[in-house]
C-alpha positions in Angstrom: 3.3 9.6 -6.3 6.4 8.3 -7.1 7.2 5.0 -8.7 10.0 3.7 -6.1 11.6 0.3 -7.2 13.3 0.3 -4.4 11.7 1.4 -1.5 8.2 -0.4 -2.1 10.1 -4.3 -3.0 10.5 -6.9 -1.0 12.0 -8.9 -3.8 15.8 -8.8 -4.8 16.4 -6.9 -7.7 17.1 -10.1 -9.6 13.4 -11.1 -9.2 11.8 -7.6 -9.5 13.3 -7.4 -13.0 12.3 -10.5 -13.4 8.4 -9.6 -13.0 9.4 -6.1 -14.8 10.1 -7.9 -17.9 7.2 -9.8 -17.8 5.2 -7.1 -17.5 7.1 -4.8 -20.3 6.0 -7.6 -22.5 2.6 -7.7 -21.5 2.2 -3.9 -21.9 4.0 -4.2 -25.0 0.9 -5.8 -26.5 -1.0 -3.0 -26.5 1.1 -1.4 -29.5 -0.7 -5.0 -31.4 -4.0 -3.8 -29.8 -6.1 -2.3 -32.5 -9.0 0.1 -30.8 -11.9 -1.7 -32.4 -14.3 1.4 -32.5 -12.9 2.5 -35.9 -14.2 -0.6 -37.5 -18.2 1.1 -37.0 -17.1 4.2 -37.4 -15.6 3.3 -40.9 -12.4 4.8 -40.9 -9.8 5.1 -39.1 -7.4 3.0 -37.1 -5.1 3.2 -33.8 -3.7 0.8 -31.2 -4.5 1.2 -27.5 -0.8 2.3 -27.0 -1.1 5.2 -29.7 -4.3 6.4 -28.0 -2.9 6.1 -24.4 0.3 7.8 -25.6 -1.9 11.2 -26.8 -4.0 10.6 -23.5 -1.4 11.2 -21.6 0.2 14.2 -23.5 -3.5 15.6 -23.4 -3.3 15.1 -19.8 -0.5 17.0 -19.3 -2.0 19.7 -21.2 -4.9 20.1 -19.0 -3.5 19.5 -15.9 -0.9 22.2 -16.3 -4.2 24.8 -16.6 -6.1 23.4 -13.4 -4.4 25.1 -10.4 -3.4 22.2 -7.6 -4.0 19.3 -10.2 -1.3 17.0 -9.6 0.1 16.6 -13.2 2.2 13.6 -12.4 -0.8 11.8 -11.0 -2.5 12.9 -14.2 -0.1 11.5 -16.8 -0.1 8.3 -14.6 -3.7 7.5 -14.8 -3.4 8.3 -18.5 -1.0 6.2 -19.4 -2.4 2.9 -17.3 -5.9 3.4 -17.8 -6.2 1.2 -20.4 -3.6 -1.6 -19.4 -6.0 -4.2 -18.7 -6.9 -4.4 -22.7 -3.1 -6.5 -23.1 -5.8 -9.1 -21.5 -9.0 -8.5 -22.7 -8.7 -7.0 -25.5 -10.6 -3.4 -26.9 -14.3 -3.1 -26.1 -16.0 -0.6 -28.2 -19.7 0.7 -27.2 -21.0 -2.0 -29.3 -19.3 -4.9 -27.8 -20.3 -3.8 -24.2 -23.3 -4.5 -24.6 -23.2 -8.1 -24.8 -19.3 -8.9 -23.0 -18.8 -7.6 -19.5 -15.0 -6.8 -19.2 -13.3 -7.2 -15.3 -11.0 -4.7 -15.1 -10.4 -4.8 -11.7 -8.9 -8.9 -12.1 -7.2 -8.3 -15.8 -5.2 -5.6 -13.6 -4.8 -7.3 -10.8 -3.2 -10.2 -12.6 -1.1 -8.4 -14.6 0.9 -6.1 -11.6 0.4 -9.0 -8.9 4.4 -9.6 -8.3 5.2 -6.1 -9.0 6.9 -4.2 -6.4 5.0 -1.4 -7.7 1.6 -3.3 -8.8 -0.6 -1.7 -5.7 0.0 1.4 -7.4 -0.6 0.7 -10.4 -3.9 -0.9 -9.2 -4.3 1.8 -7.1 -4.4 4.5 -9.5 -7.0 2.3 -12.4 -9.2 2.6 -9.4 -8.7 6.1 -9.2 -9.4 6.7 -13.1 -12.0 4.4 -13.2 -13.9 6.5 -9.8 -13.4 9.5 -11.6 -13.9 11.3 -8.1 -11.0 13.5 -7.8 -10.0 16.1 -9.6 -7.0 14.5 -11.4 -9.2 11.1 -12.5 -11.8 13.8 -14.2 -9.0 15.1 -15.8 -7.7 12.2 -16.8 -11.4 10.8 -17.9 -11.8 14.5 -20.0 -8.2 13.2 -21.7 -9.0 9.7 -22.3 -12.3 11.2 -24.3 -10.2 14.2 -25.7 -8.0 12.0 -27.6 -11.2 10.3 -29.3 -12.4 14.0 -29.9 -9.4 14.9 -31.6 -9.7 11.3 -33.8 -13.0 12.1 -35.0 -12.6 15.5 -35.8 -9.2 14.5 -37.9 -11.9 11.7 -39.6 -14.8 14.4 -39.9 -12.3 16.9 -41.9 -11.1 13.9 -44.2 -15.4 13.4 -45.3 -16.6 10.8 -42.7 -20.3 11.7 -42.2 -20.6 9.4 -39.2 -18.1 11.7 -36.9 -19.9 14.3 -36.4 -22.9 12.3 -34.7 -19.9 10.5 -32.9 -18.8 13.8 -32.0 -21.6 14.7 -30.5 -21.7 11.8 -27.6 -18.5 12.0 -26.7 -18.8 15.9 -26.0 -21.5 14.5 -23.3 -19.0 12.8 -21.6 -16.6 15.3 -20.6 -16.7 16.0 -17.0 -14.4 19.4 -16.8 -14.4 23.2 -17.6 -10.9 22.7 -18.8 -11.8 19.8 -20.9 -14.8 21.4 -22.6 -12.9 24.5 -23.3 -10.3 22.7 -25.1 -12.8 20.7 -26.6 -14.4 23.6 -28.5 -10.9 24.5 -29.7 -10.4 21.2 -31.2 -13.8 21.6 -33.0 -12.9 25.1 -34.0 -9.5 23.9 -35.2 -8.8 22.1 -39.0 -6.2 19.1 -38.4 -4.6 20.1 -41.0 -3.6 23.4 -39.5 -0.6 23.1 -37.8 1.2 22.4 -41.4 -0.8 23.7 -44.1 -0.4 27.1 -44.0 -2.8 28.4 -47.1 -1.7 31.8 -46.9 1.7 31.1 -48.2 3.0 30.5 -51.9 5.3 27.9 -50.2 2.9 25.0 -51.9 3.8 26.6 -55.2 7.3 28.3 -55.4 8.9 25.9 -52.4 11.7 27.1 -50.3 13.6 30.4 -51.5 16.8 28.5 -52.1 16.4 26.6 -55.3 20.1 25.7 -55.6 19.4 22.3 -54.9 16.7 22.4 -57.6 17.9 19.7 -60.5 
């Protein structure tokens, strides 16, 4: 599903840039969005536009192990799942309890003279169904990235990730995403650069000429 400017608009391109800036902006504010979960949880922090950034490459991930998953689809609904918080802000578990969010207008609003906005809206309510296969991928993504938080949290001594581990595994819908699930659990954070077999942390690289 391609994202043709030019094709879907009925506006010149003076006015579709126009709308496009506007909405740049607006999505922009998602990199000042803090995801307000971390505050319970007691350590921690991201913006919605860091999380929907690992979403999506988590997204890709999976998609590229599901034969006939649409991967473009995928990445889509990754990055846009989480638009409507430029309007209304980060609800954590907590919070919806008590504040009912409409997703359906906050989107609506935002992509409403956007060439392209039908799609947009049209994928959210893919995502947000969770009935085809590339929405449960996406979904498994969205709560892969909070996996991978908590366990990066649960390795630095937060006792409280581990029972927040434990819900979130619950909400993965896929074989793909529970596999990769249980490698992240498996996995230290640290592992990809700390290498403890090596006597790099002590002698450093074998050219010391730069040593003063």
């Amino acid at each position: 599903m391609a994202l043709d400017f030019w094709r879907l608009a009925p506006y010149s391109l003076t006015m579709m840039n126009k709308a496009a800036a506007r909405f740049l902006f607006e999505v922009g504010m998602l990199k000042k969005t803090p995801r307000t979960g971390y505050r319970f949880l007691g350590s921690g922090e991201e913006s919605v536009a860091e999380h929907s950034f690992r979403t999506a490459v988590i997204g890709y991930v999976l998609a590229s192990a599901v034969p006939g998953a649409d991967g473009h689809r995928v990445v889509l609904m990754c990055l846009m799942h989480d638009f409507h918080e430029a309007r209304t802000d980060d609800h954590n578990y907590v919070y919806k309890r008590y504040v009912k969010v409409d997703e359906v207008r906050a989107v609506g609003d935002m992509v409403e003279n956007l060439p392209f906005g039908g799609q947009i809206e049209t994928l959210t309510h893919e995502f947000n169904a969770a009935e085809t296969l590339e929405a449960r991928l996406s979904k498994d993504a969205d709560q892969l990235d909070l996996i991978l938080s908590l366990k990066e949290q649960q390795d630095l001594g937060n006792p409280y990730a581990k029972e927040w581990l434990a819900f979130a595994l619950k909400r993965l819908l896929t074989d793909s995403g529970k596999q990769l699930a249980s490698e992240i659990l498996g996995t230290d954070s640290t592992e990809w650069w700390f290498d403890r077999q090596t006597d790099w942390w002590v002698n450093g690289p074998d050219d010391q000429s730069h040593k003063g």
